[in-house]
C-alpha positions in Angstrom: 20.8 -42.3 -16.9 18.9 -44.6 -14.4 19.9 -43.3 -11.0 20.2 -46.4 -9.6 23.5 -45.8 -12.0 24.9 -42.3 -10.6 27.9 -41.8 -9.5 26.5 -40.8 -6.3 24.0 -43.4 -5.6 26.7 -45.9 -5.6 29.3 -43.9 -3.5 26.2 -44.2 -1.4 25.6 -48.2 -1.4 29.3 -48.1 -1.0 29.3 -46.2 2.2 26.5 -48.6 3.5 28.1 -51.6 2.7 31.4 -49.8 4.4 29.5 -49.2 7.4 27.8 -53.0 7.8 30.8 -53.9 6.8 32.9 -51.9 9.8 30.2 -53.5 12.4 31.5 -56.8 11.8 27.7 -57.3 10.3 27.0 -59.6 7.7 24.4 -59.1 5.0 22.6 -62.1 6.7 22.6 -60.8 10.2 21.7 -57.4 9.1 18.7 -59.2 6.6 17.6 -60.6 10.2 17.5 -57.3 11.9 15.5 -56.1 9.2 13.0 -59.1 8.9 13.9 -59.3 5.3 15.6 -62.2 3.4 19.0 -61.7 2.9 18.6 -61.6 -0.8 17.3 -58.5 0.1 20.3 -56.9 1.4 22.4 -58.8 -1.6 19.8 -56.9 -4.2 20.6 -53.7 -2.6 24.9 -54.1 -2.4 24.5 -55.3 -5.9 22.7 -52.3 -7.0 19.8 -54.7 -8.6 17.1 -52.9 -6.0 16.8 -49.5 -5.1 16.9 -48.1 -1.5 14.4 -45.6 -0.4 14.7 -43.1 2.7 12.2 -45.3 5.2 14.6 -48.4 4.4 17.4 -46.2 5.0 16.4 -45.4 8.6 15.7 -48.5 8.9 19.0 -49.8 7.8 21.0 -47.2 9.9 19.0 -48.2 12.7 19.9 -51.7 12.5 23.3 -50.5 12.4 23.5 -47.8 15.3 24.1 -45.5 13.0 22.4 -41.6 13.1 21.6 -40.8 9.4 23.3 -37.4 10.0 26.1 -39.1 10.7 26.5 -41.3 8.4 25.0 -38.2 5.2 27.7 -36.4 6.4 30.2 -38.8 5.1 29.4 -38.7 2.1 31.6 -36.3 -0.2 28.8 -35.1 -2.6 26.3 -34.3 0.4 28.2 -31.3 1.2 26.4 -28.7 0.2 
């Protein structure tokens, strides 16, 4: 299985697009705060492009977000 396709990975883009969502952020603003296109952010929701851990800070920055935070939310990060 691609893990671009677990079950986790997309609780995860789920959580992210709750969060932009929760800021009253849309993909466009937040493509702007990122100085990306907001295909960009569309590719990620959409689970077509893969998200790595700079372009999480980066995201959660944008957002205000503390990346403990926002891990902690996340039911299978519990360990």
């Amino acid at each position: 299985m691609k893990s671009i396709h677990d079950p986790r990975y997309r609780q995860f883009i789920e959580q992210l697009i709750a969060l932009r969502e929760s800021r009253g952020t849309t993909q466009t603003q937040l493509a702007d705060l990122l100085d990306k296109p907001q295909s960009y952010v569309a590719k990620v929701e959409n689970l077509d492009r893969r998200l790595d851990v700079v372009e999480l800070a980066d995201w959660l920055h944008a957002l205000n977000t503390p990346p403990h935070q926002f891990m902690t939310q996340l039911a299978w990060w519990q360990v």
